[in-house]
C-alpha positions in Angstrom: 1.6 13.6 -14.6 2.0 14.3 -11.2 -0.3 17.1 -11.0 -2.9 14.0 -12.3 -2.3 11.6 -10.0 -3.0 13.8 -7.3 -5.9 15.4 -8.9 -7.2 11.5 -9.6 -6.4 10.6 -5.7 -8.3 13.7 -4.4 -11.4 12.7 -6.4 -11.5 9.5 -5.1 -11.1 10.2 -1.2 -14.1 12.7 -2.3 -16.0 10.4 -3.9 -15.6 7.9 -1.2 -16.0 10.7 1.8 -19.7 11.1 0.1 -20.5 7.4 -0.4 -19.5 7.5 3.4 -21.8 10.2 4.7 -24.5 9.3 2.2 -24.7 5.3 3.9 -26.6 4.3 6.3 -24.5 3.1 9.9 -24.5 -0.7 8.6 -22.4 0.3 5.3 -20.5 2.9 7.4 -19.4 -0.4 9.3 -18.4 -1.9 6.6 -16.5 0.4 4.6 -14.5 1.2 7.3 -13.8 -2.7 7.8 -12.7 -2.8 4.3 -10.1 -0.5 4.5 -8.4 -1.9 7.6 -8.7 -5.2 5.8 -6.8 -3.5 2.3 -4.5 -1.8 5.1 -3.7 -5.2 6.7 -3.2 -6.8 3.3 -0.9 -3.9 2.0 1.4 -4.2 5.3 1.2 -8.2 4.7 2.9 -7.9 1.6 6.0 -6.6 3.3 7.0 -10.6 4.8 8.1 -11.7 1.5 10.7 -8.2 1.7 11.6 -9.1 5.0 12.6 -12.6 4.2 14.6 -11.4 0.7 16.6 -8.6 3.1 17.2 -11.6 5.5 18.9 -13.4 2.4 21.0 -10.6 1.1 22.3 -9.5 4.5 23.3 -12.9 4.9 25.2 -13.0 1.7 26.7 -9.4 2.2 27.7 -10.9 5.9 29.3 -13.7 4.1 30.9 -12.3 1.3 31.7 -9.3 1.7 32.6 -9.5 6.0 29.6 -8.1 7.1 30.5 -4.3 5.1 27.6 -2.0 6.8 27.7 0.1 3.9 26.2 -2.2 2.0 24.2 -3.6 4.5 22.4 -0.3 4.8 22.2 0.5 1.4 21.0 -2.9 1.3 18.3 -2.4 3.7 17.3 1.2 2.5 16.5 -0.8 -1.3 14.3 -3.1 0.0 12.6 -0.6 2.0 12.0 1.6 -1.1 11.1 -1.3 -3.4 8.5 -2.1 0.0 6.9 1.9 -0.3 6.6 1.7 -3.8 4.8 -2.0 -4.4 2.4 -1.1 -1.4 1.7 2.4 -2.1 1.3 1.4 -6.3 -1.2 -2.1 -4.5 -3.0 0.5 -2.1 -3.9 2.6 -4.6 -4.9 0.7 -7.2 -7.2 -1.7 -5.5 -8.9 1.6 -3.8 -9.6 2.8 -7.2 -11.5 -0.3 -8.2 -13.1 -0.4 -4.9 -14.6 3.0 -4.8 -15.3 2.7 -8.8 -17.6 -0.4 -7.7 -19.2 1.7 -4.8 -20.1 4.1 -7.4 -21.5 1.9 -10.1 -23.8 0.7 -6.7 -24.9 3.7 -5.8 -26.0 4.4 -9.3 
């Protein structure tokens, strides 16, 4: 499964390297503005995380006189749960994106 994924993911940055050289400097432009806009929307999503590991270190403070074990491990969840939702929305919406840039270009 693995060994797909990657395979899958390489495809796609090929495909979309090829879209890239084959536009013209106006689509070049805006590729390249669509990915920093994904990339600012993918590091958006990380507020809502910050604002639930607020909450829990608060409680963890409160009930449990502020244990830094727990606060780390804690802090290290969110952080994990963050990689995983933004790498799994990255991904996904740049496979749709560069599927539609292909059906385009057809």
């Amino acid at each position: 499964m693995k060994n797909n994924f990657l395979k899958t993911y390489y495809n796609l940055l090929m495909n979309l390297k090829d879209i890239f050289i084959k536009s013209d400097n106006k689509k070049r432009v805006s590729l390249i503005k669509d990915v920093l806009i994904l990339l600012l929307i993918t590091c958006l999503i990380k507020i809502p995380l910050i604002f639930i590991r607020d909450i829990g270190d608060n409680l963890i403070s409160k009930f449990l006189d502020n244990n830094l074990n727990f606060l780390a491990v804690w802090g290290l969840l969110i952080e994990i749960i963050y990689i995983i939702v933004a790498l799994s929305f990255f991904i996904k919406t740049l496979i749709k994106w560069v599927e539609q840039l292909i059906e385009k270009e057809k």
